[in-house]
C-alpha positions as CSV (number, residue, x, y, z in Angstrom):
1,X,0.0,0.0,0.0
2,X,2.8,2.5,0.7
3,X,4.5,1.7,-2.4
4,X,1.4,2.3,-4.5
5,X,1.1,5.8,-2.5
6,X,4.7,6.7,-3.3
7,X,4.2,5.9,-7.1
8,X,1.0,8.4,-7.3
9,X,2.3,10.9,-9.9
10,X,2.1,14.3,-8.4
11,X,-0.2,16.5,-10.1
12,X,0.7,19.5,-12.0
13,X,0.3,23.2,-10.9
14,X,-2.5,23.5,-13.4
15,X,-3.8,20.3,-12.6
16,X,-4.5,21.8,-8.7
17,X,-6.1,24.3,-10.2
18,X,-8.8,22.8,-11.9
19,X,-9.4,20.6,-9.2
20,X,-9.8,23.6,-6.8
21,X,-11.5,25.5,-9.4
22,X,-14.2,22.6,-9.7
23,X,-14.2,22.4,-6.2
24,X,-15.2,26.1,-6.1
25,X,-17.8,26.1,-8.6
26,X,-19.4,23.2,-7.0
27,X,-19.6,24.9,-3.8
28,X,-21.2,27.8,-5.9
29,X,-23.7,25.6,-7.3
30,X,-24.7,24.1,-4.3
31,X,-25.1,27.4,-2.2
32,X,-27.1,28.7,-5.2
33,X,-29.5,25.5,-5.0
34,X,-29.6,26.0,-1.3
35,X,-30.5,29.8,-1.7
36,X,-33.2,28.4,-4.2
37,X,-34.5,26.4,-2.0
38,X,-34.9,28.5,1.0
39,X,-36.5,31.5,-0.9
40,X,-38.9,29.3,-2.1
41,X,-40.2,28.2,1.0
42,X,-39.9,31.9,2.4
43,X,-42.1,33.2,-0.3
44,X,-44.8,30.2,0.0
45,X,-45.1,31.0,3.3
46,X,-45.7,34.5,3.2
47,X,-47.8,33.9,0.3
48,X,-49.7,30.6,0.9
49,X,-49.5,30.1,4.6
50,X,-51.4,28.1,7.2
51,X,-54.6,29.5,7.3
52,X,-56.3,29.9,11.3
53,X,-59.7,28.6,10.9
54,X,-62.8,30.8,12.6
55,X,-62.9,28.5,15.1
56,X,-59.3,28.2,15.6
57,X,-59.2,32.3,15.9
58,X,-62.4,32.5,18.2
59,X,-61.1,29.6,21.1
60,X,-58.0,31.8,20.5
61,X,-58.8,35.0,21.5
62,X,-61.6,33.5,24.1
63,X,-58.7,31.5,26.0
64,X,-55.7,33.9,25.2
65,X,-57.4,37.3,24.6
66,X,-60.0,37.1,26.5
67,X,-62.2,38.8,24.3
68,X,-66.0,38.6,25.4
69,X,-68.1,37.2,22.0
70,X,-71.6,37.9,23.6
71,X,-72.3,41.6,21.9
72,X,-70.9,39.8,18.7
73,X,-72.9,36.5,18.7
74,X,-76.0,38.9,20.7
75,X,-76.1,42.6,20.6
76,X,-74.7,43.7,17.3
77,X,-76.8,44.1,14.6
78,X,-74.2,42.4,11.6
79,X,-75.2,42.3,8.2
80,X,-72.9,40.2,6.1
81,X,-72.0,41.2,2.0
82,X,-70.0,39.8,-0.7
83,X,-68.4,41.9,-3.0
84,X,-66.0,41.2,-6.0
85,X,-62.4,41.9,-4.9
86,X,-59.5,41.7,-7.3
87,X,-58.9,38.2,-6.9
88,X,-62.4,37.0,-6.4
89,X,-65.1,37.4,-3.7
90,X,-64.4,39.2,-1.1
91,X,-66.8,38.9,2.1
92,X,-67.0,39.7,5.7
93,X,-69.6,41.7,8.2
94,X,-71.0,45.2,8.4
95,X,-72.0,46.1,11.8
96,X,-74.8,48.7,12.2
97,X,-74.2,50.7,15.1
98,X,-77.6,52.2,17.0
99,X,-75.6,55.1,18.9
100,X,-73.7,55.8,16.0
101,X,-72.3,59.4,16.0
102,X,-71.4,61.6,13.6
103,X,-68.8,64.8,12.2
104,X,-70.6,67.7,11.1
105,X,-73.2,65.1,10.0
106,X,-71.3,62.1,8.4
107,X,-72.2,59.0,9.9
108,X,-68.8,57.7,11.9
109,X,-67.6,54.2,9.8
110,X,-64.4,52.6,10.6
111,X,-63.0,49.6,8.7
112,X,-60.9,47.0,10.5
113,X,-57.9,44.5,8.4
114,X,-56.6,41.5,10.2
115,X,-53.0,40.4,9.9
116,X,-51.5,37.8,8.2
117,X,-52.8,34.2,8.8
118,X,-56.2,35.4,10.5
119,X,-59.7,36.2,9.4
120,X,-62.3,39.1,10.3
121,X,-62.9,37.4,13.7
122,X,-59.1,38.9,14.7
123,X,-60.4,41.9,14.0
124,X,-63.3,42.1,16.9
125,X,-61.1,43.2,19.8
126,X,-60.4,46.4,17.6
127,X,-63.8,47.0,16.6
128,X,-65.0,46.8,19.6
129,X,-63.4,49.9,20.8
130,X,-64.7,52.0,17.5
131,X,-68.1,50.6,18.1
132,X,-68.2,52.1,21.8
133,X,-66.4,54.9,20.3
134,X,-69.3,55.3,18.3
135,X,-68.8,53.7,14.9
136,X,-70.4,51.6,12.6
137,X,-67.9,48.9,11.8
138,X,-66.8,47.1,8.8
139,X,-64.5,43.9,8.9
140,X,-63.9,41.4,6.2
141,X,-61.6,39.1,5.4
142,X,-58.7,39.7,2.8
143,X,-58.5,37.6,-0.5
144,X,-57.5,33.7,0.8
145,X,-58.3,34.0,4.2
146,X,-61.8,33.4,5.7
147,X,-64.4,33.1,3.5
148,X,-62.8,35.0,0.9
149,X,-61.9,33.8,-2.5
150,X,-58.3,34.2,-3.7
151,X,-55.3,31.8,-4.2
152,X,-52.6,33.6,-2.1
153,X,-51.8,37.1,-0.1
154,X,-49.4,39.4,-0.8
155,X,-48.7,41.1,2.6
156,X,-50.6,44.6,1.8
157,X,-49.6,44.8,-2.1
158,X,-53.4,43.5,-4.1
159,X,-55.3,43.8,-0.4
160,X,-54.8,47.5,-0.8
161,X,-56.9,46.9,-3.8
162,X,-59.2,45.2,-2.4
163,X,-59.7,47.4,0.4
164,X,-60.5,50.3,-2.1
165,X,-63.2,48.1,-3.1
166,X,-64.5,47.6,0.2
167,X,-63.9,51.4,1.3
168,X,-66.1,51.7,-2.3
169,X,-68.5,49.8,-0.7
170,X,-69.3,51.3,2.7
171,X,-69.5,55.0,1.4
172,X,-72.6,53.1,-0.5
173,X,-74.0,51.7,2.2
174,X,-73.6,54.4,4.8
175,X,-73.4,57.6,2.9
176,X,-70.8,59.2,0.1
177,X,-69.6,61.6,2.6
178,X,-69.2,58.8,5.9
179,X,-66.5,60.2,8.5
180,X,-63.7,57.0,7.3
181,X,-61.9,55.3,10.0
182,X,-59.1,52.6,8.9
183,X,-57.6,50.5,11.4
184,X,-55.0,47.4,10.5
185,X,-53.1,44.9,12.3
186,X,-49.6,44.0,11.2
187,X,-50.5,43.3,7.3
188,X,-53.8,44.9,7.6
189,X,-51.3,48.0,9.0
190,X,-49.7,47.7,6.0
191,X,-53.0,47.7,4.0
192,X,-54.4,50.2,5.6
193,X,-51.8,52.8,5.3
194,X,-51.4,51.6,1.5
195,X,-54.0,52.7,0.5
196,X,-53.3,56.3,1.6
197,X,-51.6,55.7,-1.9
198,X,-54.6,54.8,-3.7
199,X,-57.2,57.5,-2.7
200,X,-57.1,60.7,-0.1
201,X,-60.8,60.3,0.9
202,X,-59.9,58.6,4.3
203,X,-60.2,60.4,7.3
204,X,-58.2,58.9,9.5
205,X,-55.9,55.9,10.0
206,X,-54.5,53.6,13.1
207,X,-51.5,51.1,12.1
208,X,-50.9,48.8,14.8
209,X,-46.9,47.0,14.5
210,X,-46.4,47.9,10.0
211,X,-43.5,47.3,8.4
212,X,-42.2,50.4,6.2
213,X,-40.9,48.8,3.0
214,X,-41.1,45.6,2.0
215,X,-37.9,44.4,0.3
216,X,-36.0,45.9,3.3
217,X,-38.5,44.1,5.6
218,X,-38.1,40.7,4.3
219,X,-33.8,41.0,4.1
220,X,-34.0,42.0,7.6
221,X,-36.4,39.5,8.7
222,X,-33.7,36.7,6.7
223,X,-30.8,37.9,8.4
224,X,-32.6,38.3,12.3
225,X,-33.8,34.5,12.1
226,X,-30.8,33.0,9.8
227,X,-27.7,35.1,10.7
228,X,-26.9,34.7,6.8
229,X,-26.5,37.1,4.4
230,X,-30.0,38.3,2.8
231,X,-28.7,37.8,-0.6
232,X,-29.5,36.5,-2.7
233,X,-31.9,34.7,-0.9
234,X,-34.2,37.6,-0.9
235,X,-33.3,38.5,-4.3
236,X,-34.7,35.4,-5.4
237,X,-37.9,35.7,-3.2
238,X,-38.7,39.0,-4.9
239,X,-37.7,37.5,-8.3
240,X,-40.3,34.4,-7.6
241,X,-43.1,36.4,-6.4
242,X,-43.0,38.9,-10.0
243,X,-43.2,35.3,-11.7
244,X,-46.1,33.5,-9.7
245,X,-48.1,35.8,-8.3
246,X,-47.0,38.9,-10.4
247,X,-46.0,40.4,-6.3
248,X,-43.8,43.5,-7.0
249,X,-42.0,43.9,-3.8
250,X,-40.3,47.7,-5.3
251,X,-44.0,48.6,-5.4
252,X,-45.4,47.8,-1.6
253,X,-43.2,50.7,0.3
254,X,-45.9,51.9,3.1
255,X,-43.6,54.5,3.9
256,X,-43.9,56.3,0.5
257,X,-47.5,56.5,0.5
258,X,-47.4,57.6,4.4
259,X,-45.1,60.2,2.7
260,X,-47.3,61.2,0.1
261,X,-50.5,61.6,2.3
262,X,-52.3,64.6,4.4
263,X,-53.9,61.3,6.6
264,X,-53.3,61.7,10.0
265,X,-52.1,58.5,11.5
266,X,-51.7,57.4,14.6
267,X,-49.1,54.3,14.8
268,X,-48.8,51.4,17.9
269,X,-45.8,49.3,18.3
270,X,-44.7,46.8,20.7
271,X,-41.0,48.1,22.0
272,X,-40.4,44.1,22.2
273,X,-41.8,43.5,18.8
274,X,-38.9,41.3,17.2
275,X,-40.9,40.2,14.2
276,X,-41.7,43.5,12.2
277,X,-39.3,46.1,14.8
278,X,-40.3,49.4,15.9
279,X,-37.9,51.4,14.2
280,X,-40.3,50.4,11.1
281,X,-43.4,52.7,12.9
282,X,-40.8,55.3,14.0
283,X,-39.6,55.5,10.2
284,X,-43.4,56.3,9.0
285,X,-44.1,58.0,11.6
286,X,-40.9,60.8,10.9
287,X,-42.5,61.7,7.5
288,X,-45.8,62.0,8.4
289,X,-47.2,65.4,6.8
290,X,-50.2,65.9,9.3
291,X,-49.6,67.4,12.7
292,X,-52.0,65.0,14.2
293,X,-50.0,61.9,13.9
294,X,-49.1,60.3,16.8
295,X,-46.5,57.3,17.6
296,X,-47.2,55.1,20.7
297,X,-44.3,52.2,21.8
298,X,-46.2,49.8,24.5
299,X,-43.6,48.5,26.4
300,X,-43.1,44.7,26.7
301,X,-45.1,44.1,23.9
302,X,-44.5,41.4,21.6
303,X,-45.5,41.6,17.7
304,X,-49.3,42.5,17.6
305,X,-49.7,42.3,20.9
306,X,-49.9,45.6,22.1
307,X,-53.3,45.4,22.9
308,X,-53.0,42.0,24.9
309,X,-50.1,43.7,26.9
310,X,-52.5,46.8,28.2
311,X,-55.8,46.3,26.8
312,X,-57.0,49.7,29.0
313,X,-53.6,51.6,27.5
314,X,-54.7,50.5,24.4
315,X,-58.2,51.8,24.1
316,X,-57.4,55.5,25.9
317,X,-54.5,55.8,23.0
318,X,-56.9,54.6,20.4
319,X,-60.2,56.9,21.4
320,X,-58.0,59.4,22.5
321,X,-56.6,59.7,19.4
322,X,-60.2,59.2,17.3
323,X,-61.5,62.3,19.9
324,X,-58.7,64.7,18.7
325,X,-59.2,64.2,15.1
326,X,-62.6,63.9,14.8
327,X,-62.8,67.5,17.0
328,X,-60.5,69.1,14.9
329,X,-62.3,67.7,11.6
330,X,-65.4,69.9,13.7
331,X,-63.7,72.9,14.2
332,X,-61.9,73.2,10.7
333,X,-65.8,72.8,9.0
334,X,-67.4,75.1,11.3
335,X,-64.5,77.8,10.9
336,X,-65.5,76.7,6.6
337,X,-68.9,77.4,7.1
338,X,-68.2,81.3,9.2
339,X,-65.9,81.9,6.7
340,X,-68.5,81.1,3.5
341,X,-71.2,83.3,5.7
């Protein structure tokens, strides 16, 4: 055996090379592959995820949320509706309000979007506090969740579509000129604050825990759970998404249609949020045009659960905020109708 060893010819210098050139490549191929591989399943599960069931969401926030079911199984007078979204049918619940208030006479409406992997039944807890507020509330359920139609989501890029549709919608069913509330929950945040791109005709907007743009999102998303290098994972994730589901990541960037819009907004974040991160609120929140904006970090608070941390927190910062704006929507059409006298 060591004589067969000692006869190996050696290789030449160019020899080495090619070995350690192939050697290389290989390793080049098979990271590629790897990359591949992960982005795919990245994208399918923003895109196609597990889907929480209505029953699944309601044992959920009985148990964990403790969110009381009796006015919504009871007290509230729902009316459900199916409209045709972008993707197909879109449906969820309109909830008429008896003490409904109004601004200078538009009947108070406020429209509530779940978050990613829900259905309209998230979005109770929320309405809730518009319907004491004194709101008539709107939630539905975004294309492929619920009982909506659709083959996959897009985290806020086609369900700002849709919710122009459904925003379409409730100014037919409770007036042209209804005072427009928006609240959204992580996507729905995201939904609700791209739309400010889409039309100006809202009159206010709360984003609970957004993120600000969404190719930067997802790279540092990648490299907070993987500690690798975001590309060109990512690269291939948004490369994917153009090709099956025609998803334009360079086009869903909250922060330019924050930037763009008079909206006021008033933004919640959990300081502990380590899933979309606060700076992504604070970002938004720094180009916001109207002087009513408002930016509230609830400390200890995990992602979208700000209102689980300090439920009572929660709904003074939430009415609080709806009181200032809808006062000041008041005063600024009273001081319009002195000034046309």
């Amino acid at each position: 055996m060591l004589n067969l060893i000692l006869t190996i010819t050696p290789l030449a210098p160019y020899q080495i090379f090619l070995v350690c050139l192939g050697v290389v490549v290989g390793l080049l191929v098979l990271w590629q592959a790897v990359c591949l591989i992960i982005a795919r399943y990245i994208l399918h599960t923003a895109c196609t995820p597990v889907r929480h069931t209505f029953q699944d969401v309601r044992q959920r926030q009985t148990s964990v949320e403790h969110v009381d079911y009796t006015d919504y199984d009871v007290n509230w007078n729902k009316r459900p509706f199916e409209i045709e979204g972008l993707r197909g049918k879109l449906r969820g619940e309109a909830v008429f309000n008896p003490n409904a208030g109004a601004v200078n006479g538009r009947q108070k409406v406020a429209v509530i979007c779940h978050g990613h992997t829900m259905n309209r039944l998230n979005s109770l807890k929320y309405a809730e506090i518009f319907y004491n507020a004194g709101y008539n509330v709107v939630i539905y359920d975004h294309a492929y969740f619920g009982e909506s139609e659709g083959k996959f989501c897009t985290l806020g890029y086609y369900e700002r579509v849709d919710l122009s549709i459904v925003i379409d919608y409730v100014r037919k069913v409770f007036g042209a000129d209804c005072f427009l509330a928006l609240h959204g929950e992580s996507m729905g945040a995201v939904t609700v604050l791209s739309v400010l791109g889409l039309r100006s005709d809202v009159d206010l907007v709360v984003a609970d825990c957004p993120f600000s743009d969404t190719e930067g999102y997802y790279r540092e998303l990648f490299e907070h759970l993987f500690h690798l290098p975001s590309r060109p994972i990512v690269d291939y994730c948004a490369s994917m998404a153009k090709t099956y589901y025609s998803y334009d990541f360079s086009k869903c960037r909250p922060i330019e249609d924050v930037k763009g819009s008079d909206v006021p907004i008033c933004f919640i974040h959990g300081k502990a949020d380590d899933f979309i991160f606060p700076h992504h609120s604070e970002d938004m929140y720094a180009v916001c045009r109207n002087s009513l904006s408002e930016i509230h970090l609830f400390d200890g608070a995990g992602h979208a659960r700000s209102h689980l941390t300090d439920k009572a927190l929660y709904t003074r910062t939430v009415t609080g905020f709806l009181d200032k704006v809808e006062r000041v929507a008041a005063d600024v059409q009273s001081t319009a109708t002195r000034d046309t006298m």
